[in-house]
C-alpha positions as CSV (number, residue, x, y, z in Angstrom):
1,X,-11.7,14.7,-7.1
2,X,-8.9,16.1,-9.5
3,X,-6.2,14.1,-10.4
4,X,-3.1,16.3,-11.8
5,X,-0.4,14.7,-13.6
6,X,3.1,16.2,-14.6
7,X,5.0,14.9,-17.6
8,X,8.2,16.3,-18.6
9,X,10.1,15.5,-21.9
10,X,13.7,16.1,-22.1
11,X,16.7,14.3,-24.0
12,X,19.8,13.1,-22.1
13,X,22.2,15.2,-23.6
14,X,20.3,18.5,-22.8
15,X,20.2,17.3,-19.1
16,X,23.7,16.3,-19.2
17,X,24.8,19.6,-20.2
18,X,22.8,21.3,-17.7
19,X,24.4,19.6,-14.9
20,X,27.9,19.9,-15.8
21,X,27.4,23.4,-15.6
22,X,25.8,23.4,-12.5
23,X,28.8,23.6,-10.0
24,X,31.0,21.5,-11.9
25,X,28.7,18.6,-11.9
26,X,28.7,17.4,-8.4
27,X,25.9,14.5,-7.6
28,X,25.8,15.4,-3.7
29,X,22.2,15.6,-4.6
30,X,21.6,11.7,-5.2
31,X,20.4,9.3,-2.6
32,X,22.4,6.9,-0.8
33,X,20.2,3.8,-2.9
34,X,21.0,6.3,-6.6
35,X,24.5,6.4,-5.5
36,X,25.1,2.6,-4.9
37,X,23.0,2.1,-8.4
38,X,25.3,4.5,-10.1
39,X,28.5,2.6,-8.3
40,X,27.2,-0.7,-10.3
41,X,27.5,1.0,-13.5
42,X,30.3,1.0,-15.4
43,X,29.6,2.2,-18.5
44,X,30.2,5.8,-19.0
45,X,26.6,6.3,-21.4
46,X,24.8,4.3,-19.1
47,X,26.0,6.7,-16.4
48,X,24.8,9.8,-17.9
49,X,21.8,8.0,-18.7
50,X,21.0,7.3,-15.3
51,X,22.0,11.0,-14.0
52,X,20.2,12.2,-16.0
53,X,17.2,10.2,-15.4
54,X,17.2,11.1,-11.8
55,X,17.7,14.7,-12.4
56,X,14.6,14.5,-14.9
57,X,12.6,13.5,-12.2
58,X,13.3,15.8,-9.7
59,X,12.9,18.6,-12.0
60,X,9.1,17.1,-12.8
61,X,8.3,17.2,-9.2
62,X,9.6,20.6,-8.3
63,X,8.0,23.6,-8.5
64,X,10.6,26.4,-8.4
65,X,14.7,25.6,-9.6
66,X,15.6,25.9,-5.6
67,X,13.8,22.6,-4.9
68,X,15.5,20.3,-7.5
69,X,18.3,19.5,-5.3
70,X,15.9,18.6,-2.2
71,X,14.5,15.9,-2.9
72,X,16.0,12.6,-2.2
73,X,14.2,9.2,-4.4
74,X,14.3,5.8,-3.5
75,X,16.5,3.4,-6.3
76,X,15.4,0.0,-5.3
77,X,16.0,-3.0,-7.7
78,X,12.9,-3.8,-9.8
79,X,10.6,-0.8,-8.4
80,X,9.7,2.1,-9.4
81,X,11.3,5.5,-8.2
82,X,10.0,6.8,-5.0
83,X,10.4,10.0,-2.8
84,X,11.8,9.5,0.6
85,X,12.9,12.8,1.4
86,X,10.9,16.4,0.0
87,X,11.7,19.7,0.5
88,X,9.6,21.9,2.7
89,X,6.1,23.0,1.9
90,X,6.5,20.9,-1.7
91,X,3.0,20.5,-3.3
92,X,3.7,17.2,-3.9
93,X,5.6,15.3,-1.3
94,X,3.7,12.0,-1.1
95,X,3.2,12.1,-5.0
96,X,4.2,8.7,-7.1
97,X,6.5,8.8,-10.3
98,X,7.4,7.0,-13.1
99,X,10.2,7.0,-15.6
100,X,11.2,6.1,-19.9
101,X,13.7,6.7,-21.8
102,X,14.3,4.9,-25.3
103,X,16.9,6.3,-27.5
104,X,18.0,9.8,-26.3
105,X,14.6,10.7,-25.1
106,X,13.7,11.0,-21.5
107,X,10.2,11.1,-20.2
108,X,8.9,11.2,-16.6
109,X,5.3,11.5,-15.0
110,X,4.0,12.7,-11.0
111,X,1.0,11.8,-9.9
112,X,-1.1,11.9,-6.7
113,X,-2.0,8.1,-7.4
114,X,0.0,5.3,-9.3
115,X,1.3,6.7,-12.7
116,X,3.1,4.8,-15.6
117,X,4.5,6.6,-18.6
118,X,6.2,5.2,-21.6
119,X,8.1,6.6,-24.9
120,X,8.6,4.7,-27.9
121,X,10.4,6.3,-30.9
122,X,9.1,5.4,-34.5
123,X,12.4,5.2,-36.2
124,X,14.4,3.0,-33.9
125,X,18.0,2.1,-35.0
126,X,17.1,-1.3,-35.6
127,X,14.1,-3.6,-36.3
128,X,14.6,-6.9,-34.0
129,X,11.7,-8.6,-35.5
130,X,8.8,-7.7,-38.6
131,X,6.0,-5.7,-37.1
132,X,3.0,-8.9,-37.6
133,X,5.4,-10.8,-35.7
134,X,5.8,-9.2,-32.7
135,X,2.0,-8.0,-32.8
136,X,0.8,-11.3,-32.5
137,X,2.7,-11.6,-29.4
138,X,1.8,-8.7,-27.7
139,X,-1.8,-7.4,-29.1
140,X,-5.4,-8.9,-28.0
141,X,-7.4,-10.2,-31.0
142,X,-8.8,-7.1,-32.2
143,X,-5.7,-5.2,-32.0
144,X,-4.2,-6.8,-34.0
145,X,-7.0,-7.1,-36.5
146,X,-6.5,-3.4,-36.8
147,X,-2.9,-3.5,-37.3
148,X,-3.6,-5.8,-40.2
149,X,-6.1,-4.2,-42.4
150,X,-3.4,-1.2,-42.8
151,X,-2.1,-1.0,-45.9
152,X,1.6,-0.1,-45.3
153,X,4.1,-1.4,-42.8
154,X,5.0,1.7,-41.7
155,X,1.7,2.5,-40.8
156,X,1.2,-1.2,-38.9
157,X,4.5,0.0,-36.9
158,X,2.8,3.3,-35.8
159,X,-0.2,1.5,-34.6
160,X,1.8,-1.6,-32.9
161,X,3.6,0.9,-31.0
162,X,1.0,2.7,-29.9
163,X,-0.4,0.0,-28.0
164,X,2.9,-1.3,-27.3
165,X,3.5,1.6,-25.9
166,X,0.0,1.8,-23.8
167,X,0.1,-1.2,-22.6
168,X,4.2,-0.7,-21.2
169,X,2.9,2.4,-19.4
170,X,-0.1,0.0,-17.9
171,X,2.0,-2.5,-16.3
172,X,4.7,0.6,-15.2
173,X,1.1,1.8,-13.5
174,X,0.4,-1.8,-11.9
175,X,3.8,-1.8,-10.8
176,X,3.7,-5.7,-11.6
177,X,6.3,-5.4,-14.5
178,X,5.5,-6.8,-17.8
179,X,3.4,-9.7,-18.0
180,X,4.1,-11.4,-21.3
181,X,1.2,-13.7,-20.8
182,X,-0.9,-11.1,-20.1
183,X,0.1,-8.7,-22.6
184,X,-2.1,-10.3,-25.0
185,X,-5.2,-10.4,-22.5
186,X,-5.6,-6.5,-22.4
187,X,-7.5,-4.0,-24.9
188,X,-6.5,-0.9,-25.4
189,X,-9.6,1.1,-26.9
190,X,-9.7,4.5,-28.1
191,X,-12.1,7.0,-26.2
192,X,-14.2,8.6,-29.1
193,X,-16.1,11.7,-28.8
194,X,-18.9,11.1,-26.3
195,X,-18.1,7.6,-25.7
196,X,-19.5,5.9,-22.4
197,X,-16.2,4.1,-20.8
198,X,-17.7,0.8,-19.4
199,X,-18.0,0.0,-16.0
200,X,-15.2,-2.9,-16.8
201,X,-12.7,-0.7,-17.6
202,X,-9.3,-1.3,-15.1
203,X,-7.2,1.7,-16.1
204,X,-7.0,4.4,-18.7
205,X,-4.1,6.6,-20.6
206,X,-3.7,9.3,-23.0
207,X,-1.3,9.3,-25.8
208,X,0.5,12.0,-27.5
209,X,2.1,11.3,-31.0
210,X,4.9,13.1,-32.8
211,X,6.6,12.6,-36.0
212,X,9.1,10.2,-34.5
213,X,7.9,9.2,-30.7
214,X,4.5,8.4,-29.2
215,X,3.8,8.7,-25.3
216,X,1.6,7.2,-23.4
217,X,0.5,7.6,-19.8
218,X,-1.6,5.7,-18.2
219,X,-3.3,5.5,-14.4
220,X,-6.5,4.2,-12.5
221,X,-9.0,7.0,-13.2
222,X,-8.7,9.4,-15.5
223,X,-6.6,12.5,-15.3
224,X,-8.8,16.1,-15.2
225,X,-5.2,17.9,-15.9
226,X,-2.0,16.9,-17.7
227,X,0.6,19.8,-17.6
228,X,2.6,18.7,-20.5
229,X,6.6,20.5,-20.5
230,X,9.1,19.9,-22.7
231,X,13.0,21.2,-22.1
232,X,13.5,21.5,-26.2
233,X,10.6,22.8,-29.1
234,X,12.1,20.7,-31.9
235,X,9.1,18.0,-31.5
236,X,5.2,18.7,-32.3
237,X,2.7,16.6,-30.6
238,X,0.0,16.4,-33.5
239,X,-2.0,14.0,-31.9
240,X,-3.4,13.6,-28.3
241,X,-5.9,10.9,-27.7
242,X,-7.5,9.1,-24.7
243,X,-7.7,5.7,-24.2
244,X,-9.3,2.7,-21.8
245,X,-7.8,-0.9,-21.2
246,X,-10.0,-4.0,-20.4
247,X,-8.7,-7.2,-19.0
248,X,-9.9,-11.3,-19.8
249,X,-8.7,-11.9,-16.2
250,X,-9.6,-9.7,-13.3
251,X,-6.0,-9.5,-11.8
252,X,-2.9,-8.5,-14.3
253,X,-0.7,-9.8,-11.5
């Protein structure tokens, strides 16, 4: 069977121009549940943030420009976002999605089958805790034995958000939300060249790395085809990898 995912990268402020060109920025085209969200915000950036969200992922599920504005998501507290309404003859009308955004990056993923995607920039503005720290609380055993025998801290960073990273767009994929007890109970382990996946394995993911961001997506079986779109060519994905994730517990929920 092939499994097609969809992944589209974008930044906030390229979406929130875009819509304020498009007849004077009306948001007819939210839901009932986006539009009560957006009433509980108050903020102006988180706002745009959560526009543009929503227009992010209606763009990733459309095929041509004339469907963007025909879809109508679900917004329901603590869930992922889900398509109640598609437009006619869509490809991809019973599809799931999933949705990151950390700094002024926005990622989302469509899937015929649960999908998680996360983004995690490399250079955040801050550093709430030293890398070993918050390893230990997150990585399995071996993970972290990794992250160790690197011989830079920028280069432990990478690698902790990597599988940071992974294992966010696992539990986004689980739709459980993240288990901090577990966190430490799943092993994320790189696919190598002509490497047998065990029969044990519960999900998998690839990964694509940049200079200042990795991505990870992750989903029960493998994906035959990721079409990959970006809405700006400043960022070069240098690295795509695959990955598995096996469990100490049978259930993650």
């Amino acid at each position: 069977m092939h499994s097609t995912c969809r992944i589209l990268l974008s930044q906030q402020q390229y979406l929130w121009e875009h819509l304020q060109a498009l007849d004077g920025g009306r948001l007819d085209w939210l839901s009932a549940s986006e539009q009560l969200r957006l009433a509980t915000l108050h903020q102006l950036t988180r706002r745009q943030e959560f526009i543009a969200c929503r227009w992010a992922l209606r763009q990733v599920l459309s095929m041509h420009a004339t469907q963007v504005t025909e879809w109508q998501l679900g917004c329901d507290a603590g869930q992922p976002p889900n398509i109640q309404i598609s437009p006619l003859h869509a490809l991809c009308a019973d599809w799931h999605l999933s949705l990151t955004h950390s700094g002024t990056e926005i990622a989302c993923a469509a899937a015929p089958s649960p999908v998680g995607i996360d983004i995690e920039l490399l250079a955040p503005r801050r550093q709430r805790s030293p890398v070993l720290e918050a390893a230990s609380l997150v990585c399995a055993p071996s993970e972290l034995r990794q992250i160790q025998s690197l011989p830079t801290e920028a280069a432990q960073r990478t690698s902790f958000l990597r599988y940071w990273s992974l294992k966010e767009a696992f539990f986004k994929y689980a739709r459980t939300g993240l288990n901090w007890v577990q966190l430490p109970k799943i092993t994320c382990t790189h696919v190598t060249n002509n490497q047998m996946v065990p029969a044990t394995a519960i999900a998998y993911a690839r990964v694509w790395e940049s200079q200042s961001a990795v991505l990870a997506v992750c989903s029960q079986q493998a994906m035959t085809k990721y079409l990959f779109a970006t809405q700006y060519a400043d960022t070069v994905w240098n690295s795509v990898t695959d990955w598995y994730f096996i469990s100490e517990t049978t259930s993650v929920s």
